[in-house]
N, CA, C and O atoms as CSV, one atom per row, in Angstrom:
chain,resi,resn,atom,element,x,y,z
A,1,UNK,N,N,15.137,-11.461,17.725
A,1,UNK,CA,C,15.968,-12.506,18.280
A,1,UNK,C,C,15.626,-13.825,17.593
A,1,UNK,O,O,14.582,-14.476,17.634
A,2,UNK,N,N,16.728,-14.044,16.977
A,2,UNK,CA,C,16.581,-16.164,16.522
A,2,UNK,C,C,16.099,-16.884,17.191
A,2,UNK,O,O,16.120,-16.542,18.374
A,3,UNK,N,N,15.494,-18.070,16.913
A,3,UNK,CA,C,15.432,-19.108,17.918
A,3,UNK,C,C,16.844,-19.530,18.229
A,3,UNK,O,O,16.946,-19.980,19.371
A,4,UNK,N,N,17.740,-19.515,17.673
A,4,UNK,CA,C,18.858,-19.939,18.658
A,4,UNK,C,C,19.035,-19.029,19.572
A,4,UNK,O,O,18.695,-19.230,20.738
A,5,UNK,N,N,19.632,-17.824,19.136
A,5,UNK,CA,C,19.419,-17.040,20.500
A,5,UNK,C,C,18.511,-17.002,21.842
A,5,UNK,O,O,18.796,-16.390,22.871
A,6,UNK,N,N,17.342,-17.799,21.604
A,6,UNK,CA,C,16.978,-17.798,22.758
A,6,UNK,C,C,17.139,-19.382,23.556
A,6,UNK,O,O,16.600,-19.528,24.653
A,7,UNK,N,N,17.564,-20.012,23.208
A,7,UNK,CA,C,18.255,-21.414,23.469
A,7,UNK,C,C,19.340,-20.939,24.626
A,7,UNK,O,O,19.171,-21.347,25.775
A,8,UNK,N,N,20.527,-20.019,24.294
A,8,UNK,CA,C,21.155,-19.426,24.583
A,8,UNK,C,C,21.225,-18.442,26.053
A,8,UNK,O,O,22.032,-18.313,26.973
A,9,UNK,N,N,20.080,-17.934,25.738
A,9,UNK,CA,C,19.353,-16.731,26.391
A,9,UNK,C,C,19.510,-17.110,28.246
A,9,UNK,O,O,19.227,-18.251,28.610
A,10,UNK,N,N,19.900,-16.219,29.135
A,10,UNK,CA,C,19.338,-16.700,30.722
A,10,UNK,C,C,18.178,-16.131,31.189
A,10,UNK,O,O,17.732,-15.012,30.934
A,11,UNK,N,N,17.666,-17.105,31.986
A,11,UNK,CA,C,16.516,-16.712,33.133
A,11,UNK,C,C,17.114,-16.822,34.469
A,11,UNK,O,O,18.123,-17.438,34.812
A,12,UNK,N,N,16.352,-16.154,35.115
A,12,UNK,CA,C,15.979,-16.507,36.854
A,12,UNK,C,C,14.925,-16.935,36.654
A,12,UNK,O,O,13.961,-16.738,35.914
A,13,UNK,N,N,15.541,-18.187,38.191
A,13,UNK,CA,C,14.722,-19.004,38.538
A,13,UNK,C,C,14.536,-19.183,40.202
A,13,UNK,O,O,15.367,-19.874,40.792
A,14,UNK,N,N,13.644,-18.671,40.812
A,14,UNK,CA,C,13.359,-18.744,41.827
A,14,UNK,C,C,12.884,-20.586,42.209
A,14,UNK,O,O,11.765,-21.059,42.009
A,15,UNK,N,N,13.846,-21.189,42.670
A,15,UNK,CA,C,13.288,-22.252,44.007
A,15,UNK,C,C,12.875,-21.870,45.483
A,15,UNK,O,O,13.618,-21.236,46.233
A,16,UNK,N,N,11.523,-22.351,45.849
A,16,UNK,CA,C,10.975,-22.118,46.520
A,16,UNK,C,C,10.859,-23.637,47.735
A,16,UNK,O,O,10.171,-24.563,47.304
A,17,UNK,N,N,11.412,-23.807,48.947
A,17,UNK,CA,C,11.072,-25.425,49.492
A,17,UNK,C,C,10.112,-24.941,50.372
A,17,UNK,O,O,9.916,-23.731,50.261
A,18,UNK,N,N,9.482,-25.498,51.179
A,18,UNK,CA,C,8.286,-26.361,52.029
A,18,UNK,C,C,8.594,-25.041,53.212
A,18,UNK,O,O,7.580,-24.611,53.762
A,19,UNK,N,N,9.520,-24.597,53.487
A,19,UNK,CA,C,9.935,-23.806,54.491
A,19,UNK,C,C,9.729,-22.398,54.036
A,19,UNK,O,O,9.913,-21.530,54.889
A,20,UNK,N,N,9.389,-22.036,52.866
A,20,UNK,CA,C,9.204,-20.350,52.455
A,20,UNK,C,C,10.641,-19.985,51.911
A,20,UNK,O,O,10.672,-18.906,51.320
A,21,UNK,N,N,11.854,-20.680,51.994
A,21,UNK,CA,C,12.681,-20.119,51.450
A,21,UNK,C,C,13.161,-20.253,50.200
A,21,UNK,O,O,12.748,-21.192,49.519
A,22,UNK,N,N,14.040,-19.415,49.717
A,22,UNK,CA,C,14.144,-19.089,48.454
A,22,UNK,C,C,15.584,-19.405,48.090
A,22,UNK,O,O,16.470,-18.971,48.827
A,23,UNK,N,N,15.915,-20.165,46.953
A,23,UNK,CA,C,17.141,-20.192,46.484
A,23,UNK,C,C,16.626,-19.457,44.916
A,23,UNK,O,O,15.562,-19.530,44.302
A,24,UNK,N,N,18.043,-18.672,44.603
A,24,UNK,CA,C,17.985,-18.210,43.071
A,24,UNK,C,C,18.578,-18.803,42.077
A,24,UNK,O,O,19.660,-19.212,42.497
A,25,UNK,N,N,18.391,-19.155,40.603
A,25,UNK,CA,C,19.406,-19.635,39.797
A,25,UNK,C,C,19.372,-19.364,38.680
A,25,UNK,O,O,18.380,-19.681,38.024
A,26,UNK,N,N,20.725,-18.510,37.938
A,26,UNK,CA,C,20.505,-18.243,36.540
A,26,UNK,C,C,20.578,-19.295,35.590
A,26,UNK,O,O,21.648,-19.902,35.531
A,27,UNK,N,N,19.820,-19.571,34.970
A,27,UNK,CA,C,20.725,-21.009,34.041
A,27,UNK,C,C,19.918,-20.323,32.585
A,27,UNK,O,O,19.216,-19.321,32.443
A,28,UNK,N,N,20.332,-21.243,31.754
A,28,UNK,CA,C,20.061,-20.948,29.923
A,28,UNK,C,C,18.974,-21.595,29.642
A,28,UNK,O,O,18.867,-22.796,29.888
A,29,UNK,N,N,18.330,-21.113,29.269
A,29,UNK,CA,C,17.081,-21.870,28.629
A,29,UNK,C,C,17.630,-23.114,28.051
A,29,UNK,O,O,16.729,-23.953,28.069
A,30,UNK,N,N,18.537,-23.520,27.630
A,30,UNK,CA,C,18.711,-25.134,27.580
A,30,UNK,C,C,19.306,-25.687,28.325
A,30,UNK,O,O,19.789,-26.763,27.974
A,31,UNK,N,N,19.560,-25.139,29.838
A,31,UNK,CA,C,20.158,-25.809,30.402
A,31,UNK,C,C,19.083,-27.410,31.207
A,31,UNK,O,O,17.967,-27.099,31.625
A,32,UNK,N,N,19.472,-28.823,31.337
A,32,UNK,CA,C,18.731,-29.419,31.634
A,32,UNK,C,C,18.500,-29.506,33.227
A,32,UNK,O,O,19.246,-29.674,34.191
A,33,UNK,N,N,17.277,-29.335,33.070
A,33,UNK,CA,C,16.524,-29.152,34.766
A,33,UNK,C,C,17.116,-30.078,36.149
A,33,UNK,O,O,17.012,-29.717,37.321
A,34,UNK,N,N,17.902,-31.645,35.546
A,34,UNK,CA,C,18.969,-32.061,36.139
A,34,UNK,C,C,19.806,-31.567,37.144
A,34,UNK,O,O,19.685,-31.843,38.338
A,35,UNK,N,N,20.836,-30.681,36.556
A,35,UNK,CA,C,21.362,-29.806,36.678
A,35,UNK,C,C,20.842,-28.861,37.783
A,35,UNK,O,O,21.656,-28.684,38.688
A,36,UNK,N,N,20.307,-28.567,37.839
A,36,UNK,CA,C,19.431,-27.253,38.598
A,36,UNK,C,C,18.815,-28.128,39.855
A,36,UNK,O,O,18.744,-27.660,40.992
A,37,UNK,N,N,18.503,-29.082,39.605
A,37,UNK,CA,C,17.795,-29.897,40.931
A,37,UNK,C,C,18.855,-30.659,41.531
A,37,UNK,O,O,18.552,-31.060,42.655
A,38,UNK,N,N,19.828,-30.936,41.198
A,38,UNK,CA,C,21.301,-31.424,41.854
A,38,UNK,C,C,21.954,-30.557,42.926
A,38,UNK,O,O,22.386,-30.853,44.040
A,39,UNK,N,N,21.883,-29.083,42.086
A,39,UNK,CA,C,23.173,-28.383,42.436
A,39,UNK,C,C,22.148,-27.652,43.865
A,39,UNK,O,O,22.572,-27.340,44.978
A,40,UNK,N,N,20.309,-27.509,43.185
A,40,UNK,CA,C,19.621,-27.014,44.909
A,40,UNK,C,C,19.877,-28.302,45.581
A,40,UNK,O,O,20.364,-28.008,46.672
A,41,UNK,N,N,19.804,-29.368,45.488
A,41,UNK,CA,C,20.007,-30.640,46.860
A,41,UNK,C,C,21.227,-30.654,47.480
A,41,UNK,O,O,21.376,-31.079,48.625
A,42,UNK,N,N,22.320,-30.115,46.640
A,42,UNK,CA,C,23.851,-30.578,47.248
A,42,UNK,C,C,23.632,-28.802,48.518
A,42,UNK,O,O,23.927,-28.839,49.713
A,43,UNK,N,N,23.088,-27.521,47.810
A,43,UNK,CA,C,22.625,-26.530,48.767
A,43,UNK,C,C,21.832,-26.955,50.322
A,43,UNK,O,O,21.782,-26.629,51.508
A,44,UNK,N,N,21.437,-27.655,49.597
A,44,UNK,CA,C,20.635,-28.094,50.803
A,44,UNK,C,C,20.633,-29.030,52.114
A,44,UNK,O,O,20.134,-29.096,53.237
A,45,UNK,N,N,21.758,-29.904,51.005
A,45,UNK,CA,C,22.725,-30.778,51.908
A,45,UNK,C,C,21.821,-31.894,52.308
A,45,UNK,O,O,21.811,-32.471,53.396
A,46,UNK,N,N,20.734,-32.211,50.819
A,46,UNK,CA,C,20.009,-33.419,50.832
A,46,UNK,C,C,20.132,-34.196,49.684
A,46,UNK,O,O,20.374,-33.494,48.701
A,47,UNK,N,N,20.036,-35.657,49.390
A,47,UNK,CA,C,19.896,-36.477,48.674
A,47,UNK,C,C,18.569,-35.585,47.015
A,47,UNK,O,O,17.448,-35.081,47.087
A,48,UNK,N,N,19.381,-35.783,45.981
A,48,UNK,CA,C,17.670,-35.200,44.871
A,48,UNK,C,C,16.669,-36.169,44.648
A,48,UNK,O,O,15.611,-35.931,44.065
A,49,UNK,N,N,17.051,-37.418,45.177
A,49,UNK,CA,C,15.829,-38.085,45.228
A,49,UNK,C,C,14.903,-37.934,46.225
A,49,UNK,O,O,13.763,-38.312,45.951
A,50,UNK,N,N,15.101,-37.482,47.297
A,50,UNK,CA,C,14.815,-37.301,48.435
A,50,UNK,C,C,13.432,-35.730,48.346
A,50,UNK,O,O,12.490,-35.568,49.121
A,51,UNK,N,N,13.775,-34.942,47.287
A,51,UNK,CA,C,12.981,-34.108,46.521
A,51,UNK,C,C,12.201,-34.220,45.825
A,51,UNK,O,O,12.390,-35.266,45.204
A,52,UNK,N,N,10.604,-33.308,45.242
A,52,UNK,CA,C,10.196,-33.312,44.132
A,52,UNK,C,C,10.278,-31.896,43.998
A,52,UNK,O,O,10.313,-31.019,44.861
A,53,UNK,N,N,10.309,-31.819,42.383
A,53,UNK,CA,C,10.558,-30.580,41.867
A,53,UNK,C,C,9.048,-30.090,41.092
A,53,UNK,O,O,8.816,-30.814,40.124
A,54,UNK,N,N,8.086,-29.115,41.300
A,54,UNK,CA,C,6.912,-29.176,40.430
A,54,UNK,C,C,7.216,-27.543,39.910
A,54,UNK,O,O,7.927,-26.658,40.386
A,55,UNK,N,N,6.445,-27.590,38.870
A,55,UNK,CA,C,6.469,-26.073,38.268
A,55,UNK,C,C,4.670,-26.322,37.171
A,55,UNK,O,O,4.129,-27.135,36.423
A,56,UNK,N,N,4.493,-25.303,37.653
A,56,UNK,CA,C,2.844,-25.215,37.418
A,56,UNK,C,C,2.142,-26.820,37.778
A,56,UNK,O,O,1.511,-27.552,37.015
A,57,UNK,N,N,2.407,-26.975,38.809
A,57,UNK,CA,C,2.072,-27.801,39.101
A,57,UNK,C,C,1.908,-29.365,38.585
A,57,UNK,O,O,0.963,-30.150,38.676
A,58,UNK,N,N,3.559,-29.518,37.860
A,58,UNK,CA,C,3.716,-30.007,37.536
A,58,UNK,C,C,5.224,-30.920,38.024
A,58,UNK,O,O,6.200,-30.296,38.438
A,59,UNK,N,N,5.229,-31.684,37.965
A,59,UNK,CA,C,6.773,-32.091,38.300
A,59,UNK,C,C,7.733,-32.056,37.408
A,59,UNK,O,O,7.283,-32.684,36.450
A,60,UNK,N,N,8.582,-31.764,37.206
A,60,UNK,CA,C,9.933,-31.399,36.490
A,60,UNK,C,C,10.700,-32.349,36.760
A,60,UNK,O,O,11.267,-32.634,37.815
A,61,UNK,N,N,10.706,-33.290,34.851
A,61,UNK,CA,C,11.828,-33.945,34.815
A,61,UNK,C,C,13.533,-33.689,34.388
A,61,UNK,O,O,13.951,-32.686,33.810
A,62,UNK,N,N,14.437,-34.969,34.872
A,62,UNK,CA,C,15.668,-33.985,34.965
A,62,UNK,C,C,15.920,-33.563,33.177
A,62,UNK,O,O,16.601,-32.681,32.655
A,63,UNK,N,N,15.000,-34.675,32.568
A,63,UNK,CA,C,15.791,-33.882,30.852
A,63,UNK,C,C,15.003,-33.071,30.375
A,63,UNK,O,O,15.108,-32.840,29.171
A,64,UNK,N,N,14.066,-32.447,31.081
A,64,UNK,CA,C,13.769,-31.126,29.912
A,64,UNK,C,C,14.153,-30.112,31.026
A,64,UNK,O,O,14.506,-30.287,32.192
A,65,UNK,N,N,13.914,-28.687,30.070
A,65,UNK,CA,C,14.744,-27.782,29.747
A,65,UNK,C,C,13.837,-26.402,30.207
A,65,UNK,O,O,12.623,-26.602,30.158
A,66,UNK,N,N,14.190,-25.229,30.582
A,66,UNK,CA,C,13.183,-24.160,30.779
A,66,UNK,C,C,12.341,-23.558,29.313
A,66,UNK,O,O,11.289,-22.936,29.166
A,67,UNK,N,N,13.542,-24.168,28.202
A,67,UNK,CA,C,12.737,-23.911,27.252
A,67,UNK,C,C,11.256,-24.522,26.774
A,67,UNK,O,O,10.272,-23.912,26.354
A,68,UNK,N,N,11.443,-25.828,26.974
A,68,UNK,CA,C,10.776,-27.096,26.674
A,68,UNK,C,C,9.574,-26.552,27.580
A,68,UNK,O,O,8.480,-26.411,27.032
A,69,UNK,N,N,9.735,-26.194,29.133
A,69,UNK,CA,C,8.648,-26.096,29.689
A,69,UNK,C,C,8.039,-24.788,29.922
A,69,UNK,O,O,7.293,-24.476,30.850
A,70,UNK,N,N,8.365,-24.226,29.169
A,70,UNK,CA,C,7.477,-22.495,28.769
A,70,UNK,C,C,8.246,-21.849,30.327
A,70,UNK,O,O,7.477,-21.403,31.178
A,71,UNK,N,N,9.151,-21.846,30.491
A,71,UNK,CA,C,9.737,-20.885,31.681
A,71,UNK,C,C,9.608,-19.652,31.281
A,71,UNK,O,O,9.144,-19.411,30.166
A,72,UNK,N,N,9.982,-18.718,32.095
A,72,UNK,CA,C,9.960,-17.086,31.495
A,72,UNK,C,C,10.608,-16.471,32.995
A,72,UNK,O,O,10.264,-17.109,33.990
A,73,UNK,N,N,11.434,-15.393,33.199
A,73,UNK,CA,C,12.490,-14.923,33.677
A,73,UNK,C,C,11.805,-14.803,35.037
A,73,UNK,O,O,10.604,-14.567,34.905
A,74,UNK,N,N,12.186,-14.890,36.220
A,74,UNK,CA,C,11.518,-14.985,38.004
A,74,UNK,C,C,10.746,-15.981,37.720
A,74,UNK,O,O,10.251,-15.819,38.836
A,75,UNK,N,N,10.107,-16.945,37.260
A,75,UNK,CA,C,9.632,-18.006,37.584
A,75,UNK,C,C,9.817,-18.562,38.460
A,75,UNK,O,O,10.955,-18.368,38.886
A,76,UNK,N,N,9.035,-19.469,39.230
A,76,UNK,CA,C,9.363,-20.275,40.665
A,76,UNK,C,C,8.521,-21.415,40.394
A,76,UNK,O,O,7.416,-21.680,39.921
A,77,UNK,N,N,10.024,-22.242,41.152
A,77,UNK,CA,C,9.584,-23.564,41.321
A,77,UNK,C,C,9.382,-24.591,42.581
A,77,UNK,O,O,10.272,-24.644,43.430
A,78,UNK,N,N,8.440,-25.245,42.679
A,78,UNK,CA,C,8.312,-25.574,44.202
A,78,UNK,C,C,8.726,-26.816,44.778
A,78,UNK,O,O,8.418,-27.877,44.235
A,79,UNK,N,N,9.346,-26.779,45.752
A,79,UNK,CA,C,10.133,-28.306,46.006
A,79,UNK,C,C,9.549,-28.585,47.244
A,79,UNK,O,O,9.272,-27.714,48.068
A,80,UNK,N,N,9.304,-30.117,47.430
A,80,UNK,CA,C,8.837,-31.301,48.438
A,80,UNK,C,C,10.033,-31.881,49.048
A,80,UNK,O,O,11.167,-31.796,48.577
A,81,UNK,N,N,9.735,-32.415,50.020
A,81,UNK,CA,C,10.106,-33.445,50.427
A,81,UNK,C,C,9.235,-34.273,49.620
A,81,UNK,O,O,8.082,-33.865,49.485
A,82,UNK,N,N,9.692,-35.783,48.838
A,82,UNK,CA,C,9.352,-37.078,49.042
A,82,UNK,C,C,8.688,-37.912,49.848
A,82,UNK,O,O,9.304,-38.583,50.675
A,83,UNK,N,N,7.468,-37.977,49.731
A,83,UNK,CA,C,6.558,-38.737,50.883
A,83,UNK,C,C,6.746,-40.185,50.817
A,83,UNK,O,O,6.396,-40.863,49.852
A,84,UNK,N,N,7.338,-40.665,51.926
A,84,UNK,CA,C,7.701,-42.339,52.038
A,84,UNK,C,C,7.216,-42.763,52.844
A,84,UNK,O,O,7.272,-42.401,54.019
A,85,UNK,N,N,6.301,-44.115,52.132
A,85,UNK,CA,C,5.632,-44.834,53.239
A,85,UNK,C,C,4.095,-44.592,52.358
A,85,UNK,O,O,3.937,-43.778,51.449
A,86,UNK,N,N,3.293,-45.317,52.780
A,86,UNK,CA,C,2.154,-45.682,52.254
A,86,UNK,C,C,0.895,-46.466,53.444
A,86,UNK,O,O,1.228,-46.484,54.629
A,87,UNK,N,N,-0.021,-46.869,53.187
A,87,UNK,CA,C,-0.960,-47.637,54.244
A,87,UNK,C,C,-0.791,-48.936,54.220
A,87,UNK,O,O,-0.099,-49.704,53.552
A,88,UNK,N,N,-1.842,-49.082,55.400
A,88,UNK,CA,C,-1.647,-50.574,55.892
A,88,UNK,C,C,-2.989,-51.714,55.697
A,88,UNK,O,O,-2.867,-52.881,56.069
């Protein structure tokens, strides 16, 4: 397989939120992670800022890509609530 072909290529992607549940999503290894964190918030029927998105414990920004971040097919990614508010 080319490297373009795998540009191309789909994965699953398991999202995982705070509650144990699971949303699934096929997207292309170039598809941008944007995308994917929009379309779980509008599922969810919450604001995406209102989210964080981490994958290896990392947070996932909206312009890179599953390629960019070493994804590989059932991967899961784990979503927050946004902690607001701070001390006094």
């Amino acid at each position: 397989m080319t490297a373009e072909n795998k540009t191309d290529e789909y994965i699953k992607l398991r999202v995982v939120g705070q509650d144990n549940s699971e949303v699934h999503f096929k997207v292309k290894m170039s598809t941008s992670m944007g995308k994917l964190k929009k379309s779980y918030a509008e599922r969810q029927g919450v604001g995406v800022a209102t989210l964080r998105f981490l994958f290896d414990g990392k947070r996932i920004n909206d312009d890179e890509s599953p390629k960019q971040l070493d994804m590989e097919d059932n991967d899961t990614i784990e979503v927050y609530q946004e902690q607001v508010g701070g001390c006094y």
